[in-house]
N, C-alpha and C positions, 0 to 999 in steps of 0.2 A: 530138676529143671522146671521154670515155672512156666505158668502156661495162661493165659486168659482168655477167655474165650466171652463173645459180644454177641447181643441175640435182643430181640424186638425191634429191629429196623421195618420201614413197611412203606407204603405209597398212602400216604392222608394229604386230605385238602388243605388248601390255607386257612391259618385257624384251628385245626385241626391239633390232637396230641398223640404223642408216643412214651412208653417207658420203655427204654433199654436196659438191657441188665451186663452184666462185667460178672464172670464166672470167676474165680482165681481157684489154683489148685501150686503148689510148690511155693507162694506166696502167702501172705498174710496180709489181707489188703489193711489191717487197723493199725500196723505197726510199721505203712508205710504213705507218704505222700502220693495221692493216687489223682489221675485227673483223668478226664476225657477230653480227646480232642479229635476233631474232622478236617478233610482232606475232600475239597471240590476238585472235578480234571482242571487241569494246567492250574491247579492251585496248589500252596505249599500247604502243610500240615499245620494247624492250630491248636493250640492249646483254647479249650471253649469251656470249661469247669473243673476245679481241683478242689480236694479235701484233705486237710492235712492228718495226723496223725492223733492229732489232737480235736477233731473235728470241726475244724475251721474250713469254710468255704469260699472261694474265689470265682469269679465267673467275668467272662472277658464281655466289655460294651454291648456288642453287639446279643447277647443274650442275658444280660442282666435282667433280672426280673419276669423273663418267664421260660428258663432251666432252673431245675435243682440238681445239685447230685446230692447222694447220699452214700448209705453203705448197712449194710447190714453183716457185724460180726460174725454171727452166728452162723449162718450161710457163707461168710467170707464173700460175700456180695457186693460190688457197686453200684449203683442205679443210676439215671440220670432221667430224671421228669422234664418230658418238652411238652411245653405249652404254647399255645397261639402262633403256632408255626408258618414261618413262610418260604416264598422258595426260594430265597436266598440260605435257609438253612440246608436246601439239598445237598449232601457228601455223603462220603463214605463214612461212620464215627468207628473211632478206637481208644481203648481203655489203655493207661501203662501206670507208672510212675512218672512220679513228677520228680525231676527230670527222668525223661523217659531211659528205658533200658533198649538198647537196639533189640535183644533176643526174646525180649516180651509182647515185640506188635504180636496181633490175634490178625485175624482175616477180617475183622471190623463187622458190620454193619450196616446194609445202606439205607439212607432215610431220603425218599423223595417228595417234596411237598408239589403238588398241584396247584396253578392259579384260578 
């Protein structure tokens, strides 16, 4: 059963950054399309950066140019580098596959920015 689990969410200012981390354990995050995506209340779920398998990266508008994700094999790690944060980035974030798997949400994340 796989499992992912999400960690460095925190309360930073605008401007401000975070790195969150994507744990996998029963997966292989290199040998799979992996993304992060966040969920504001009364908002739906978005896909907000993806890595492919092949290590290509996709990052939707509104965070282009200052998230990265990444991944690290070795740990079977995803990352995602937020920079120059605002509080419109405030949600929940969660790791899965891209397309996601319903049995792989984790309990996420929460990132709240400050104005």
């Amino acid at each position: 059963q796989a499992q992912l689990v999400e960690s460095g969410g925190g309360l930073v200012q605008a401007g401000g950054s975070l790195r969150l981390s994507c744990a996998a354990s029963g997966i292989i995050v290199s040998f799979n399309n992996m993304g992060w995506y966040r969920q504001a209340p009364g908002e739906q779920r978005e896909l907000v950066a993806a890595i492919t398998s092949g290590g290509n990266t996709n990052y939707a508008d509104s965070v282009k140019d200052r998230f990265t994700i990444s991944r690290d094999n070795r740990k079977n790690t995803v990352y995602l580098q937020m920079n120059n944060l605002k509080p419109e980035d405030t949600a929940g974030y969660y790791c899965n596959r891209v397309p996601p798997y319903s049995s792989y949400w984790g309990q996420g994340t929460q990132v709240t920015v400050s104005s």
